[in-house]
N, C-alpha and C positions, 0 to 999 in steps of 0.2 A: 218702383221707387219714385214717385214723384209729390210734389210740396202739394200741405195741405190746403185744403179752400180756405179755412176760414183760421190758418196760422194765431197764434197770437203771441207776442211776444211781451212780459212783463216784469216789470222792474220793482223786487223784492214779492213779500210774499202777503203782505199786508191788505191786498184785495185779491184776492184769488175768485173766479165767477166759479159758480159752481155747478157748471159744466165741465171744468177742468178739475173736479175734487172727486176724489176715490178711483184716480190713476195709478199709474205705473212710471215711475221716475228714475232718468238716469241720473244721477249724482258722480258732478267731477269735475277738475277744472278744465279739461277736454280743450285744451291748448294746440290747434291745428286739425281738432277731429280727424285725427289717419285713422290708420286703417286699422291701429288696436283701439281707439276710439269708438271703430264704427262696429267693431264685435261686441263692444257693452249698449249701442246703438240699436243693433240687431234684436240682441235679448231680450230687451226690454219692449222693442215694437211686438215681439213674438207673444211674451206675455200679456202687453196689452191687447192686446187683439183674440188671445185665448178667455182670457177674463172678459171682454168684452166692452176693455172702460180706455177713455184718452192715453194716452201715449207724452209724458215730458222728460224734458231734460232742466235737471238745478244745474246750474254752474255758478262760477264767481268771478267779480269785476271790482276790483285790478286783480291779476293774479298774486297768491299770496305770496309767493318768493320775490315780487316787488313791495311789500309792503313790509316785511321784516326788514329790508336790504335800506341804508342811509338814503338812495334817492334810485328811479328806477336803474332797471340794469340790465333786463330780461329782450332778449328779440322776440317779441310777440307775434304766433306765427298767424293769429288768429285774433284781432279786437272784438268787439263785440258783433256791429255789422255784420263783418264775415261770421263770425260763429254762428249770428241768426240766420244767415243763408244757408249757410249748411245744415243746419239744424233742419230748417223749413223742407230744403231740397229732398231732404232724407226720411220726409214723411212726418214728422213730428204735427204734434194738434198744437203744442205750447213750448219755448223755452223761457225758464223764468231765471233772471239775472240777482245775485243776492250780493249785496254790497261787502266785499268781503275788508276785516278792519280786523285793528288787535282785541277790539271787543270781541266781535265775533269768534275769533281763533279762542277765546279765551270761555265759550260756554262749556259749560258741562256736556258730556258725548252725551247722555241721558236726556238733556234739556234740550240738545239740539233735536231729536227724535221726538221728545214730546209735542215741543213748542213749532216747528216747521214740517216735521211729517206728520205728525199726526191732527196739530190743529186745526195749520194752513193750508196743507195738502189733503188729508186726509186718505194717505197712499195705503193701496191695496197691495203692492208693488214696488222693488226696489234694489237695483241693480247698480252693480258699480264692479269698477276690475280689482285686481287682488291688490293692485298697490295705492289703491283708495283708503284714506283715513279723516277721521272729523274731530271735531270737539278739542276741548284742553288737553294740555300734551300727546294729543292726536293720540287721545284712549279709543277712539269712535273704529277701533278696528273692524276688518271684514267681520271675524268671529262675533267681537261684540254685535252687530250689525243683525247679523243670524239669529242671538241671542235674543233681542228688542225685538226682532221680525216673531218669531214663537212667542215670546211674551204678549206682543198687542194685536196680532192677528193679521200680520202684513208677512207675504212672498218677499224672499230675499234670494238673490242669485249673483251670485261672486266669478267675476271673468277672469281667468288667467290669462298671463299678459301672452300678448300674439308675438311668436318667436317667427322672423322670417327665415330662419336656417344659420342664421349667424348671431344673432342676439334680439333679443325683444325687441319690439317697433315702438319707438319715442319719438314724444316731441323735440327730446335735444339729438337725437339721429340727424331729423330732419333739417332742425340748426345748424349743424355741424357739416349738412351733405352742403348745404343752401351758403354759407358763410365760404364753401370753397369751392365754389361756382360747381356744382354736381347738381342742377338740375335734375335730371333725370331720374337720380338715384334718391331730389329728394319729392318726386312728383310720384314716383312708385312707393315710398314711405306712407304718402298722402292716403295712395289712391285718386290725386285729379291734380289739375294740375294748379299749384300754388300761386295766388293771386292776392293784391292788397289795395288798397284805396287812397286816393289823396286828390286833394283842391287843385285846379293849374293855376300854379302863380306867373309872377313876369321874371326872365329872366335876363343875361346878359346880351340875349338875341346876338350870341356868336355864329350859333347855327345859320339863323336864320343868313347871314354875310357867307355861308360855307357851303349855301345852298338846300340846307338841312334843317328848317326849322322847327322847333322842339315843343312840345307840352310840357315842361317844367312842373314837376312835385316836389314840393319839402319833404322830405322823410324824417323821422322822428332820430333822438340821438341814439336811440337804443338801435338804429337800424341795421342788422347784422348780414344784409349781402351782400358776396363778393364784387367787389368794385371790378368790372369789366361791361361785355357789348351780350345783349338778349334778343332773343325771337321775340315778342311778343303778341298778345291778345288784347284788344282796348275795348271796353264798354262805355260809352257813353250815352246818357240818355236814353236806354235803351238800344241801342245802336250799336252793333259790330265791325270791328276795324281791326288788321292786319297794321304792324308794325314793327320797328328794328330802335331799341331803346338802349342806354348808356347811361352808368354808374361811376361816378369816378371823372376828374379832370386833371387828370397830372401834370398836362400841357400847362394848364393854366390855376387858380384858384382852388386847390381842392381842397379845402376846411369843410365840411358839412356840405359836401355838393349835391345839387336835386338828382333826382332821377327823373331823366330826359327820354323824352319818348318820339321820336318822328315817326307820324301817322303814317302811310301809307294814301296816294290818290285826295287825300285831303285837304280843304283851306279853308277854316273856319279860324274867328277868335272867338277861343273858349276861357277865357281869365275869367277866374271863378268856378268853373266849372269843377265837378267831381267824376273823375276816371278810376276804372278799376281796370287795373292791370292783372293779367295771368303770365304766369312766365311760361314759355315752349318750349327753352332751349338755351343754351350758353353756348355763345360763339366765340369770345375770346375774353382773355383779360385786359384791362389797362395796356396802353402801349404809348412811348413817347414817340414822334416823328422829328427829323429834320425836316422844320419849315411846314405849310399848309399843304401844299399841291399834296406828298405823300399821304397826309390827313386824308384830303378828298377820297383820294385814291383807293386807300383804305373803307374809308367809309360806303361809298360805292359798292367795293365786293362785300361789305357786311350786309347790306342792306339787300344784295342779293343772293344773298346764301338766308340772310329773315326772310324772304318772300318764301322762298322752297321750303323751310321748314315750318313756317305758316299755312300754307296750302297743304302738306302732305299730315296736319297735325290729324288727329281721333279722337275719341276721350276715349280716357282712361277706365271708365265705368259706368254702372248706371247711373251714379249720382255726378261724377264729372260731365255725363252727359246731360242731368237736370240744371247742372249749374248753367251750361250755355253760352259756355266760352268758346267752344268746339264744337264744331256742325257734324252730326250722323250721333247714330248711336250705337251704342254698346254690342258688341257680338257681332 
């Protein structure tokens, strides 16, 4: 499982090279690519590689349940960035990004098959999980799917959704582990472990007076994790860094507060800059103190319980392991 050479990633379907035509296509809006994701992932590489032709995945940008909803709403576990990394990581030739709008929700299931699989794509190929649907009043069912596949001369393969022994593996699982500090329970949802991106802005350089100075991210308003203290992972520039990050300022300001990260052995100014955080672990929630010293004090044993669970971290898989937030690999 590792990313292709010559990746490509493109936005709508309106130039497609035709090197990438008469593939095999995942189609879905693959909202955190887990690991029921990554079995419509699978399939689809299997097929391509049997027939012998590229390997993509459709998906869609914004997700549609933001676009129906009055203003967004959704904790996005996955932008597009990350969806292209994963994508790439997991061997893909191409993902191609389709602007998703009430136009589009509003084509015919037929039209959509004629006019982007069959014209754009020209797919040999075409896989999606059972709770995939397309077109107006999302007629574009699996069955129908089957149906259009026998009619124009295209493989169709329909994934049942991946049941971990308690209920199917979702994107709002993962929400829901991630929103109550369950890390863990939602890194194994994944399959790797759950990471996002953001600009360092300036912040009120508290830290920095506390001894603790911070990288500072804006996170978006739809931002749905639990507000407490993380192990984490830092990339920058290329570059790997151990860190112990916080969410949440009870002590002080917390209206839309950044997500704060203190690097580990580091002193750079990075304002400006773009860090992708992984999360490793949840060490505790929100806490208020009497006065600073207990802060410090606090903050000290966090940061020493994030060095242990940074150092002791794995990846989760072979694709956790292409991502490269985790040193060793898989098995």
């Amino acid at each position: 499982m590792t990313a292709g050479k010559n990746f490509a990633r493109l936005d709508g379907l309106s130039a497609v090279p035709s090197a990438l035509k008469g593939g095999v296509v995942a189609i879905g809006n693959f909202d955190g690519c887990h690991r029921g994701h990554q079995q419509v992932f699978a399939a689809a590489r299997a097929m391509a590689e049997k027939k012998g032709v590229p390997a993509l995945v459709l998906t869609f940008e914004p997700h549609p349940r933001d676009v129906f909803a009055p203003q967004p709403f959704l904790y996005r576990l996955t932008h597009a960035d990350q969806k292209a990394a994963l994508i790439e990581a997991l061997g893909f030739d191409a993902v191609a990004f389709m602007e998703f709008s009430r136009d589009l929700a509003s084509v015919e299931a037929s039209d959509f098959v004629a006019r982007y699989l069959l014209e754009a794509l020209e797919v040999s190929g075409v896989v999606v999980g059972a709770d995939f649907h397309f077109g107006k009043g999302r007629a574009g069912t699996p069955d129908f799917l089957v149906a259009q596949g026998e009619e124009h001369g295209f493989s169709v393969e329909i994934c049942a959704m991946l049941d971990d022994g308690t209920e199917p593996v979702s994107s709002s699982r993962v929400r829901d582990a991630l929103a109550g500090g369950d890390v863990e329970t939602a890194n194994n949802l994944l399959g790797y472990h759950h990471f996002f991106s953001g600009t360092v802005i300036e912040g009120d350089k508290r830290g920095r007076e506390l001894g603790y100075p911070t990288a500072n991210m804006a996170v978006p308003q739809t931002f749905g994790l639990a507000q407490g203290v993380y192990a984490v992972k830092i990339r920058l520039d290329g570059e790997m860094f151990d860190g112990v990050a916080a969410y949440g300022k009870p002590m002080f300001d917390n209206a839309r507060p950044p997500f704060e990260t203190f690097i580990f052995d580091f002193d750079r100014t990075i304002y400006g800059k773009t860090l992708d955080i992984a999360l490793l672990g949840f060490i505790r929630g929100q806490m208020t103190f009497d006065g600073l010293a207990p802060l410090i004090e606090r903050m000290d044993k966090d940061t020493a319980t994030a060095r242990i669970i940074t150092a002791q971290a794995r990846p989760l898989s072979e694709l956790d392991a292409a991502l490269g937030f985790v040193d060793g690999s898989f098995g």
